[in-house]
N, C-alpha and C positions, 0 to 999 in steps of 0.2 A: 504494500500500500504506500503510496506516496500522498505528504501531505503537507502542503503549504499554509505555514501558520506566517500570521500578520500581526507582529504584538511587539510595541515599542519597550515593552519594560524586560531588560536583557535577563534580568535573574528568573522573572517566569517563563522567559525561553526555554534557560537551562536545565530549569525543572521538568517542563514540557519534553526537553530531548532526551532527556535521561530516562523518564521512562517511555521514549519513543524505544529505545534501543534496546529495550528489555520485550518490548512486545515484537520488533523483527519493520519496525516501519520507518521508511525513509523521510525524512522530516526537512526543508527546507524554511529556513526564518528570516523576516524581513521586518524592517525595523519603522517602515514609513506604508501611510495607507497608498498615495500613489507610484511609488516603486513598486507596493505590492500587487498591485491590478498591473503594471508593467510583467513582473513575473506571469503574474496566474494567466495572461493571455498568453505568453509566450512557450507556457509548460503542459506537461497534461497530470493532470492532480485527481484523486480518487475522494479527497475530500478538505474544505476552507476551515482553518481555524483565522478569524478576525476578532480583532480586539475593535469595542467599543470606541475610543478614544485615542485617536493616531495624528500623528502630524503628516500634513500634505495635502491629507485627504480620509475623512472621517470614516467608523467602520458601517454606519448605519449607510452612508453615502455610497460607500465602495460594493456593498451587500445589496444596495437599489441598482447600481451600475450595473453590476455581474448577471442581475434579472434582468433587466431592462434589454442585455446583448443577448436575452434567450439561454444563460446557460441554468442546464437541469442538476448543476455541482451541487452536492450536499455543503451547507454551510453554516457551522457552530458560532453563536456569538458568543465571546470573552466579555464581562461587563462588569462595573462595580456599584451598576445603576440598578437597582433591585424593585422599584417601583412599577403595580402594573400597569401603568402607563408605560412606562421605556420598555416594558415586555412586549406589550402588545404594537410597540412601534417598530422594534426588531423584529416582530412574526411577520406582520402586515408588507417588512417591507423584503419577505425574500427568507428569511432565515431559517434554519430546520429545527434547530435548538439553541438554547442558551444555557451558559455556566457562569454564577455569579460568583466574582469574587468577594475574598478567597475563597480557593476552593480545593475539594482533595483530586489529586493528581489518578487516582482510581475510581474517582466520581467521573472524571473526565475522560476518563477509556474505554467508562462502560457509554457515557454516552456517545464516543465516536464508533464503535462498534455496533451502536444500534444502531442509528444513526445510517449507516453504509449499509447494514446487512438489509434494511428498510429499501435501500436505493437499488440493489443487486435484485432483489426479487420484484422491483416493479422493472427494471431492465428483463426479467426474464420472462415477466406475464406480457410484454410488448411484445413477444414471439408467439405468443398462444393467440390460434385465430378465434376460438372462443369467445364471447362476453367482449371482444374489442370494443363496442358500440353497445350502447344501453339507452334501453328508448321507455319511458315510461309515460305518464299520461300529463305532465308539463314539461319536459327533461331528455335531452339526446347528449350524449357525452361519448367521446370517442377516447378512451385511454392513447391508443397512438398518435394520434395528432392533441392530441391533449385539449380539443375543443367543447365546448361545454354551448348549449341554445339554451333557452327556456323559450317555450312558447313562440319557438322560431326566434327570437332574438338572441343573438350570440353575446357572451359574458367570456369580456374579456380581461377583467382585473382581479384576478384570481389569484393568487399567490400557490406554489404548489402544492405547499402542502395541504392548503384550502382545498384545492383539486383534489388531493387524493380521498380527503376527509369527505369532501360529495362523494365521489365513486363509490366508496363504502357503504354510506347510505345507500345512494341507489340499488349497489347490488342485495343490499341486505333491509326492503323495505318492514316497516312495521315492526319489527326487532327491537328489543329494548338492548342498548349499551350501555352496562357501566362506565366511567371515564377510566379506569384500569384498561380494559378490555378495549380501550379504542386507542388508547397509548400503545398497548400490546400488538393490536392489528391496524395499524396507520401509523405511528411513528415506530412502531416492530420494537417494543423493550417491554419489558415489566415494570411497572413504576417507578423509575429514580426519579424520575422530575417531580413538578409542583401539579396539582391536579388542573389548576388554572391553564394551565397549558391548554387545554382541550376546549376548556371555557371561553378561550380568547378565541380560538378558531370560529366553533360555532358564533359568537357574539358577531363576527365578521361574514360570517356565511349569509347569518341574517339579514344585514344588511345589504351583503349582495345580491342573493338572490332571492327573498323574500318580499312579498307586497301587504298591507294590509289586510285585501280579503284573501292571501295566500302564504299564511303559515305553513311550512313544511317540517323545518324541525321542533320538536315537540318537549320539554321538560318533563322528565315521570320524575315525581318528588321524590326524594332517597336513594333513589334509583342512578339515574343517567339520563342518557337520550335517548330518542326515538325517530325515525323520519318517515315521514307519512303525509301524503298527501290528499286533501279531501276537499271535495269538490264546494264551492261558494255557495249552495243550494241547503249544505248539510252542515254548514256552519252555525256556530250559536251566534 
């Protein structure tokens, strides 16, 4: 695995490398946000560790850049900004996860390992002609081209992981999900992170693709989520 970390403070480098070299992964470090979009264009990287707070060129800015040129790179945000504001403005703008500082150096391997193994099996379900396109009764979503309609309108401010979080639902309508169970099968780990995680997505799905008289995703109290679709006639 080769992975280019972007993080001005040299001593969490060396922490980062050291137990880069213990799990067998090639680690490249760079010390400025825009030398490090210089790098990441020029290399081929299996996954972004960015630090929040860089000089040249910010990490939230560089992680909007790297979407914006369409790349589908898994990418970790480094942060010492803990508020769920600054959380949910690293999700929104691209990011796959986040590690707040400080933090433990085996916190941080379990989540680039989820992380990737998450990214490896949607590169492998892109070859299954199966389920490619999913058409339900507002909703066409093509996992290969990654296009997402409602009601004939295409929804294009998606962020990916936002994508993957529909596809799941759709494939899996009327289902109740714990927020466990949707970190496990959408971000592929078992819970280390914050459960907010999940919360911010949906909270942004809503937004996207939701209308007034069209609720889709669903709150079960204690529970989790649900996605379900029901027609404006059978609404309360």
């Amino acid at each position: 695995m080769k992975v280019l970390v972007i993080e001005d403070n040299v001593g969490v480098c060396s922490m980062i490398e050291m137990f880069f070299s213990k799990e067998g992964i090639s680690g490249e470090f760079v010390h400025d946000g825009q030398q490090g979009y210089e790098t990441f264009k020029t290399g081929h990287w299996d996954l972004l560790i960015i630090d929040w707070m860089l000089p040249g060129l910010d990490g939230i800015s560089l992680c909007r850049k790297i979407r914006e040129d369409n790349y589908t790179i898994p990418i970790i945000m480094l942060t010492a900004k803990d508020s769920e504001s600054d959380q949910v403005l690293g999700l929104e703008m691209g990011a796959d996860d986040y590690v707040t500082k400080p933090f433990s150096p085996l916190a941080l391997m379990a989540r680039i390992k989820a992380v990737t193994r998450r990214y490896k099996v949607l590169e492998q379900e892109k070859t299954e002609p199966e389920a490619d396109v999913l058409k339900s009764e507002n909703f066409i979503i093509s996992k290969t081209t990654r296009d997402v309609y409602r009601q004939g309108e295409k929804i294009t401010n998606l962020t990916p992981k936002e994508f993957d979080l529909l596809y799941y639902f759709l494939k899996n309508p009327r289902q109740v999900f714990t927020r466990e169970q949707l970190l496990e099968h959408v971000w592929g780990y078992s819970f280390y992170g914050d459960e907010r995680t999940v919360d911010v997505h949906i909270k942004r799905l809503r937004k996207k693709v939701e209308t007034q008289k069209n609720p889709f995703f669903h709150t079960v109290w204690g529970v989790g989520y649900k996605f379900e679709e029901l027609n404006e006639d059978n609404e309360n």
